[in-house]
N, C-alpha and C positions, 0 to 999 in steps of 0.2 A: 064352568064346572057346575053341575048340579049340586045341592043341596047332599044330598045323599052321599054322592062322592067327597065333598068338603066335610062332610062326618067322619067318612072313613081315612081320608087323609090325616085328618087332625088325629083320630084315636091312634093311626101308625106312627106318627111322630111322638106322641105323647110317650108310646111304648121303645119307640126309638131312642129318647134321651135318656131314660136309666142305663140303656144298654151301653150307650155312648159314655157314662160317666166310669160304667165299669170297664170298660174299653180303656180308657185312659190311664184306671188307677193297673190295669192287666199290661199295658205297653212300659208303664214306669217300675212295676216290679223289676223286670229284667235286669236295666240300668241301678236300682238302689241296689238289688243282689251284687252288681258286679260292683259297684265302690265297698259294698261293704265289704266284701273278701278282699279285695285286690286293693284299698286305700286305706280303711277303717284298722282293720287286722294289724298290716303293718308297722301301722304310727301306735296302734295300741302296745305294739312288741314295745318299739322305742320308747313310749314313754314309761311301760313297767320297768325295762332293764335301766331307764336311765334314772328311777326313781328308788333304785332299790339300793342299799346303804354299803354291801359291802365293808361294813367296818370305817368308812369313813365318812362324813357327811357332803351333804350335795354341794356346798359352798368350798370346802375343800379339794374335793376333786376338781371342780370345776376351775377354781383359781389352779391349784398344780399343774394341769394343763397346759396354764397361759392362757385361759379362756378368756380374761380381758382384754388383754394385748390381742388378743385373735376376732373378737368383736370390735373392736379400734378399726384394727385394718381392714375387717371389712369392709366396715360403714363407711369408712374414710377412702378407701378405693375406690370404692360403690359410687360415694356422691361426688370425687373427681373427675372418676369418668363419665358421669354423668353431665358435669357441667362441658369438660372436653367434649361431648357428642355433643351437647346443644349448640355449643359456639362453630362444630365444624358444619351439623346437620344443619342452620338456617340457612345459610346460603344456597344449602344445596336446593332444600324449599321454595328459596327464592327463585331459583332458575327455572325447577320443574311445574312453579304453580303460577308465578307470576311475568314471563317474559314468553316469546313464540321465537323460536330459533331453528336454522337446517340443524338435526339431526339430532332435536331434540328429546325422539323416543328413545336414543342408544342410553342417554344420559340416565335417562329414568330406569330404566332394563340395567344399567351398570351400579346405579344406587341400590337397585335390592339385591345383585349374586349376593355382596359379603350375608345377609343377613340368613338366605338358604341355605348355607355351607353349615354342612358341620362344625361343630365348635373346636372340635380337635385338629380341622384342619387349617380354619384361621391361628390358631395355635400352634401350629407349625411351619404355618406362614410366614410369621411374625418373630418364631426362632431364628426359624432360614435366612430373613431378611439382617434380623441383628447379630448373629453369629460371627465369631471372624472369617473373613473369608466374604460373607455376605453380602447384597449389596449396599446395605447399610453398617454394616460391621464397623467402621471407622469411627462411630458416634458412640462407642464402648456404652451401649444400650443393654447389651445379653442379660439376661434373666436380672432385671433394674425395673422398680414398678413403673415408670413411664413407657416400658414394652408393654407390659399391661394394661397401662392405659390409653396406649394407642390401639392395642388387637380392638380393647372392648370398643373405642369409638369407632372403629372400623365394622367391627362387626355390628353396631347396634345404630348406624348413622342412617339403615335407610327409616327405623320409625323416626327421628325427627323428620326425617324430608316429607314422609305420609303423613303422618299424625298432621302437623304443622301446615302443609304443601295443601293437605286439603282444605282446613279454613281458609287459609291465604288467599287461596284461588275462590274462595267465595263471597271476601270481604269488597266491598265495593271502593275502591280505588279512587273517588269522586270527592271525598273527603281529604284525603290528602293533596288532591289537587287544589282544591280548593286553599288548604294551609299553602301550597306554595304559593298561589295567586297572591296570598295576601302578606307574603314578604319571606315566608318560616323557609330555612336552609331545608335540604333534602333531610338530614339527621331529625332536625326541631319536625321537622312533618312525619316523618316517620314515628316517632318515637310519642309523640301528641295524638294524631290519626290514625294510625293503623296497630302501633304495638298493644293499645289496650284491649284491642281485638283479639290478638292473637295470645295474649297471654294463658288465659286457662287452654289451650291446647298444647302452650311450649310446659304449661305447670304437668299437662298430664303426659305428654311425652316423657318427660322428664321422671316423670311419677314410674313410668314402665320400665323406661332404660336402666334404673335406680334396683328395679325388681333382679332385669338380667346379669347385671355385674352383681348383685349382693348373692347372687348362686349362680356364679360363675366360677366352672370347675374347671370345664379342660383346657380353656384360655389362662387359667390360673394356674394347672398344673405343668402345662407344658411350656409356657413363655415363661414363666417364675420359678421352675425348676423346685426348688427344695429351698431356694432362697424366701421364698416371700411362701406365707401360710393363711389362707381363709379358714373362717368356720367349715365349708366345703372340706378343701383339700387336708387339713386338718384331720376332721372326720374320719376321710380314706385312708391316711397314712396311722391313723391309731390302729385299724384293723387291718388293715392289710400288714404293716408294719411290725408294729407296737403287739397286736391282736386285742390290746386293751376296749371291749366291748362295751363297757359300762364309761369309761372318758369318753368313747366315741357318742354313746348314747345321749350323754350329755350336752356337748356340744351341736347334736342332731335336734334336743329338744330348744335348747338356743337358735336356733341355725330356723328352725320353725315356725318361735316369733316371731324374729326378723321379716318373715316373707309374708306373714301375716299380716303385717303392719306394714307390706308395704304394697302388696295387692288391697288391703281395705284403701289407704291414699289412693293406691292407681283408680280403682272404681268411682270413690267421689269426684275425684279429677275429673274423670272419662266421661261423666255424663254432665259435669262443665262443661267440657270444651266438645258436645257434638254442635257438628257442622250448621252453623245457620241457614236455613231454609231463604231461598230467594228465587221469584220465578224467573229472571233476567239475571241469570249467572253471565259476570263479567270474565268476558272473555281473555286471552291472555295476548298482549301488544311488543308489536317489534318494539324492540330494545334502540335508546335514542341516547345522544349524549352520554354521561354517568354511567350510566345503564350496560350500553353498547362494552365501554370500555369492561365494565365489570364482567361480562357475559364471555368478550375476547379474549379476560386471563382468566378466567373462572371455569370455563368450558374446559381446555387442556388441562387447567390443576386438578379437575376435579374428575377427566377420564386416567390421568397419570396417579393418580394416586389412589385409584380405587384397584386397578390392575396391576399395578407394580408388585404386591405383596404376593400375588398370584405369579406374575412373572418371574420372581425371584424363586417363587418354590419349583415352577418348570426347568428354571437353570439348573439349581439345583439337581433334581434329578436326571438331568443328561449330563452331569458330573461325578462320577462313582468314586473319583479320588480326585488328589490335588496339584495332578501334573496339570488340569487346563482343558484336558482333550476331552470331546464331545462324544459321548458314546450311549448306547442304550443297557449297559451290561444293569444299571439297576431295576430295570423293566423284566430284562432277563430274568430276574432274580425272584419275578414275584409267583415264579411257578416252582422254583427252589425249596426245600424246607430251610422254614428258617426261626430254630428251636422248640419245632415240633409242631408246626404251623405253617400253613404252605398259604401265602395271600392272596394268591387265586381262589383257592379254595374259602377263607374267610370274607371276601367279596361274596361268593355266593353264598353262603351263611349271611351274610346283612341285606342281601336281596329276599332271599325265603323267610326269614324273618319279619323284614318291613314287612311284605307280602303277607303275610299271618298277622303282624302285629293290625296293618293298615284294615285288612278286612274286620277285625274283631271288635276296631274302634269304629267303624264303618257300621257293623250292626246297630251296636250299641249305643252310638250318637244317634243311628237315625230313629230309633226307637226312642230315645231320651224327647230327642227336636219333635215328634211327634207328639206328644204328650207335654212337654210345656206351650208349644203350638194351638194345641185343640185345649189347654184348658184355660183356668182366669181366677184371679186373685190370687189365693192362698195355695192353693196347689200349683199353679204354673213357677210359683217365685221360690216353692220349697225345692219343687222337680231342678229347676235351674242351679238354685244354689248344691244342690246336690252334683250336680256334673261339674262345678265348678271347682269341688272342694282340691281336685290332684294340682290347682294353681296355688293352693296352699304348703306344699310341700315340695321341695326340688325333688330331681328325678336322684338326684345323688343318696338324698335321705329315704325314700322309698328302699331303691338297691339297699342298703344296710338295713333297712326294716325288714325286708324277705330274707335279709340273710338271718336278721332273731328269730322270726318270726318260724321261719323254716329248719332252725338248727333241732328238732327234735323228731322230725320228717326228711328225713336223710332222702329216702326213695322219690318225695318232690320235690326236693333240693337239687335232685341232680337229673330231672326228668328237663328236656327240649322244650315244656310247654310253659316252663314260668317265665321266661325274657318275654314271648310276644304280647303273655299275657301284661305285663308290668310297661312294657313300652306302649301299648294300646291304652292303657291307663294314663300316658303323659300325652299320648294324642287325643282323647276323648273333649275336654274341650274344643279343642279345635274345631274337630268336625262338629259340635253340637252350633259353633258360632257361627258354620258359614250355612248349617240346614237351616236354623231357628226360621230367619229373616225370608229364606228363600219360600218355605214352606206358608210363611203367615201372607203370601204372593194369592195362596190359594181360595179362591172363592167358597164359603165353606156351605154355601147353599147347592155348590155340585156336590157334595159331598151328601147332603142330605135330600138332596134327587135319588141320587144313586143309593142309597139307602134303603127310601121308601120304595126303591122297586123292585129291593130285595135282594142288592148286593152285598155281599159279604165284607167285613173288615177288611178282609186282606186284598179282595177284587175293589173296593172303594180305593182303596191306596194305589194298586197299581193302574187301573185307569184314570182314577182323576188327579192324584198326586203327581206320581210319576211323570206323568208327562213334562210338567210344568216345574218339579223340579229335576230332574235328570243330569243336567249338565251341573248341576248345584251338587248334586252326589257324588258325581265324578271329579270334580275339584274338588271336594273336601274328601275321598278319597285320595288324591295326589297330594293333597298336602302330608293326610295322615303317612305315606307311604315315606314321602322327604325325611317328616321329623323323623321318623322311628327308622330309617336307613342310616340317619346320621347322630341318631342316637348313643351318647358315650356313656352319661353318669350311673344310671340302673344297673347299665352292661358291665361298669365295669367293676361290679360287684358279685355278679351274677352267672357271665359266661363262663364255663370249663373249656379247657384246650381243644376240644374234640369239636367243640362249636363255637370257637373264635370266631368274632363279627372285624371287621374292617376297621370300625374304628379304635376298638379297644385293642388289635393290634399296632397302629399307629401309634397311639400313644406310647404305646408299652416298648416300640421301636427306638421314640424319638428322644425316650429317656437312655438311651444308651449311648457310651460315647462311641469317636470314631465317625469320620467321613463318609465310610461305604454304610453306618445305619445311618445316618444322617439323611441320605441321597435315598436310600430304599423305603425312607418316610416319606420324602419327598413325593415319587413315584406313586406308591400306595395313594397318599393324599391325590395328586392329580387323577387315579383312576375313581377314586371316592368323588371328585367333582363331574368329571363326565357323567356317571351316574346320576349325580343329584342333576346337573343342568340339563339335563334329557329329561330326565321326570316334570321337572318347573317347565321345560320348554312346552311341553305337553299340557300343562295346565294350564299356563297362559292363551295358546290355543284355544281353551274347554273356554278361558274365561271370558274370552273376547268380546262375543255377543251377551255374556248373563250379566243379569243388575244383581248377581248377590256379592257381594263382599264381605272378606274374612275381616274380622277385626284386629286388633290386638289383644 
C-alpha cells in the first residue's frame, strides 16, 4: 500500500471509531428502552403497592399472611429438592459424560424432554401419576410435598446431568486410576480424585436448580393443590382469590429477594465450575466390571423413569372415565367449548403468541448481543447486566406487576399486546446467552474492512455477522419460541378468556375435580408436548453442526 493510501486509510478508521462507539450506545438504546417499560415499571408497581401502609404496618401484614411459614417452605422445598436432583442427576452424569454405550444418544435426548416441557405440564404429570386410580396412586402421594419434590427433580434433573456431565467428561480420569493402582477401593478413589474436581459445578448446578424450585409455580400449584403454599402460589391465590393486592405485593417483594440472592450464588458458582480447558479431552470408555453392572441397571432405571410420568399422562387421556375402556372422546373434546374456551382454539393462541413473543425477544436479544459483543469494560458489563435483570424476578411476579402496574390503563390492560410483550421479557435472556458467545466467533477486522469501504451498519451486520452466526439466531429463536409457548406464570395473570393460551387453560382444567377434566388435562398436556418436542426437535437439528451453546 502506498503511503498516501495508508493516510487515508488510517483517517477512515480514525473517523470510523467514534461512529462505531455511537453505533453501540444507538444498538443498546432499544434493549434499556425495553427493560425499562416492560421490567423496571412493573417491579416499580410492586414495590410502591407493597410499600404503602394501608393502615397497617409492613411487618404486620406480612406476618398475617403467614409470610414466614410461606418463606420456610419455600426455602425448605427449594433446597430439598435441590439436593433430591443432585443425588438422582449424578448418576445420570455419569452415564452421559463418562462411559460410551449402544444407544447412548437416546439417554441424553431423554434427560433433557422433562426440562423443555412446560412446567404446567410436568405438573400434571405428576398429579396423573399420584392421583387414585394413577399409576402410582397406591403410594398415597396426591398433593404431599414429596409429589413436589419428585416433579421438581424430574423436571430440573437434566441441569445436573449438563452442568455436571460437562466437567466430568473433561476431568482426566488418570488420576483416579492411579488411586486405584495404589490400593483406594472405587468409593476412596473417587471421592479423593475426581469428586474435588467436580465439586464447584455440582455447587453450581445446585446453585440453579435451588433458583428453579424457589419460583416454582405451576409444579407447585398443580401437584400441591391448595394443600402446600410458596411465596409464588401464595402470591396468585391472594389476587386472584383473596384480591388482596397489597398481601400480594408483599410477599412479591419477598418472593424478589429470594431470587436475588439466589441468582447472585448461581453466578459466583457458574464461573467456578466453568469447564476446564484441556487440549486431549478424555474420551469416554466402555464400561468394565462395576461400571458395566451399573450401566446394565442404570440404563432401563433411568429410560423407565424419565418416560413413565409422560406415559401415565397419555393413559390418562385415552381414559375419559372409570370403566377402563380406551377411547379418544377426551381428544374429541378439545374442539368442544369448554366454559367458554375451546382448546383448539387456545393452542393456537399459545402458538401466535410464542410466535410474537419469540420474535420480539429475537429482536431485542440480538440487538442487546450486539452491543455487549462490540463493546468492552464498563459498557459491555453494564449492557449485560441489564438484559439479565428479568433473572431477577419470576415470571409469576412480573404478571402481577402488569396487573398494578396496568390497573389505571384499563385500554392496555385488555389490549393482545401486553402477554407477548411480558413473555419476550422472560425469554430475553435467553436468547442474549446463546448470540453473545456466537457473535464474539466474529472476526472483527471484517467488520472494519467492510466499514472502511463503506458499508453501512446494517449491510456490515448482514454480510459479515449473519453469515457466521445464522444458525445461532435460529436456535435462540427456537428456544425463545419453547419458553414463551409453554409459558404459565405471567399468563396466568394476564390472559382474558377471548385469548386463553394452552397452558393457563390446563392448569385452570386440572384444578377441577372429576375424571372426565382430569383426562381432558391430560390430552391438552400431550397436545402442548407434541408441540414443544417438534420445536426442540427442530432446534437440535439447527444445533448440530454450531459451536454455540446456551447456557443456563
Amino acid at each position: 500500500m502506498a503511503p498516501a493510501d495508508g493516510a487515508v486509510t488510517f483517517r477512515v478508521l480514525r473517523g470510523v471509531a467514534p461512529s462505531a462507539s455511537l453505533g453501540r450506545l444507538a444498538l443498546l438504546a432499544a434493549p434499556l428502552l425495553f427493560v425499562a417499560v416492560f421490567f423496571v415499571w412493573p417491579v416499580a408497581a410492586i414495590i410502591g403497592r407493597g410499600l404503602s401502609s394501608d393502615g397497617v404496618s409492613l411487618w404486620e401484614g406480612f406476618t398475617g399472611a403467614g409470610g414466614l411459614g410461606l418463606v420456610w417452605f419455600t426455602v425448605w422445598q427449594a433446597a430439598a429438592s435441590t439436593l433430591l436432583t443432585v443425588v438422582l442427576g449424578l448418576p445420570l452424569a455419569w452415564l452421559t459424560a463418562r462411559v460410551r454405550f449402544r444407544g447412548q444418544w437416546l439417554v441424553r435426548v431423554l434427560v433433557t424432554v422433562p426440562f423443555v416441557l412446560p412446567t404446567v405440564v410436568v405438573g400434571v404429570a405428576f398429579r396423573t401419576m399420584f392421583a387414585p386410580g394413577g399409576g402410582l396412586g397406591f403410594l398415597g402421594l396426591s398433593e404431599t410435598v414429596w409429589a413436589v419434590l419428585l416433579a421438581h427433580a424430574y423436571f430440573n434433573v437434566s441441569v445436573v446431568a449438563r452442568i455436571v456431565g460437562g466437567v466430568w467428561s473433561a476431568v482426566d480420569p488418570r488420576a483416579e486410576q492411579a488411586a486405584r493402582t495404589l490400593g483406594a477401593g472405587p468409593a476412596r478413589a473417587f471421592l479423593t480424585a475426581t469428586a474435588p474436581a467436580l465439586l464447584p459445578a455440582i455447587a453450581s448446578a445446585a446453585s440453579v436448580v435451588f433458583l428453579f424450585c424457589a419460583t416454582s409455580f405451576g409444579i407447585v400449584l398443580v401437584v400441591g393443590g391448595s394443600r402446600l403454599r410458596t411465596l409464588e402460589t401464595a402470591m396468585y391465590q391472594e389476587v386472584v382469590g383473596a384480591f388482596d393486592l397489597r398481601t400480594a405485593a408483599l410477599l412479591a417483594l419477598v418472593q424478589i429477594v429470594v431470587v436475588i440472592l439466589a441468582v447472585t450464588l448461581s453466578g459466583a458458582l457458574r464461573v467456578r465450575a466453568s469447564r476446564p480447558s484441556s487440549a486431549a479431552r478424555p474420551q469416554p470408555a466402555r464400561p468394565d466390571g462395576p461400571a458395566r453392572i451399573g450401566v446394565l441397571l442404570g440404563v432401563p432405571a433411568a429410560v423407565v423413569a424419565l418416560l413413565f410420568p409422560l406415559a401415565a399422562l397419555l393413559l390418562r387421556s385415552l381414559h375419559p372415565d372409570q370403566s377402563g375402556a380406551l377411547s379418544l372422546d377426551a381428544y374429541r373434546r378439545l374442539t368442544a367449548d369448554i366454559g367458554g374456551v375451546v382448546p383448539a382454539k387456545a393452542l393456537t393462541m399459545s402458538l401466535v403468541t410464542a410466535a410474537q413473543a419469540g420474535a420480539i425477544a429475537l429482536v431485542v436479544g440480538t440487538l442487546a448481543a450486539l452491543a455487549i459483543s462490540r463493546s468492552r469494560g464498563l459498557l459491555s458489563r453494564f449492557a449485560d447486566a441489564v438484559v439479565m435483570l428479568p433473572l431477577g424476578v419470576s415470571a409469576v411476579t412480573l404478571g402481577f406487576g402488569y396487573l398494578l402496574a396496568l390497573q389505571s390503563l384499563p385500554t392496555v390492560r385488555e389490549s393482545p399486546a401486553v402477554l407477548p410483550f411480558v413473555q419476550a421479557l422472560v425469554a430475553l435472556p435467553l436468547v442474549v446467552r446463546v448470540l453473545v458467545p456466537a457473535l464474539a466467533a466474529v472476526d472483527p477486522r471484517q467488520r472494519q474492512a467492510a466499514a472502511v469501504l463503506g458499508a453501512s451498519p446494517l449491510r456490515v451486520f448482514t454480510t459479515v455477522d449473519l453469515p457466521v452466526i445464522g444458525r445461532s439466531v435460529a436456535v435462540a429463536a427456537g428456544f425463545a419460541y419453547v419458553v414463551t409457548l409453554g409459558e404459565f406464570g405471567a399468563a396466568s395473570f394476564l390472559v382474558r378468556p377471548e385469548q386463553m393460551t394452552l397452558p393457563v387453560l390446563i392448569g385452570r382444567i386440572s384444578g377441577r375435580p372429576g375424571w372426565d377434566n382430569a383426562a381432558l388435562a391430560a390430552s391438552c398436556s400431550v397436545l402442548l408436548i407434541v408441540a414443544t418436542v417438534l420445536v426442540i426437535g427442530l432446534v437440535e437439528v439447527l444445533r448440530r453442526d454450531d459451536t454455540a451453546r446456551a447456557e443456563f
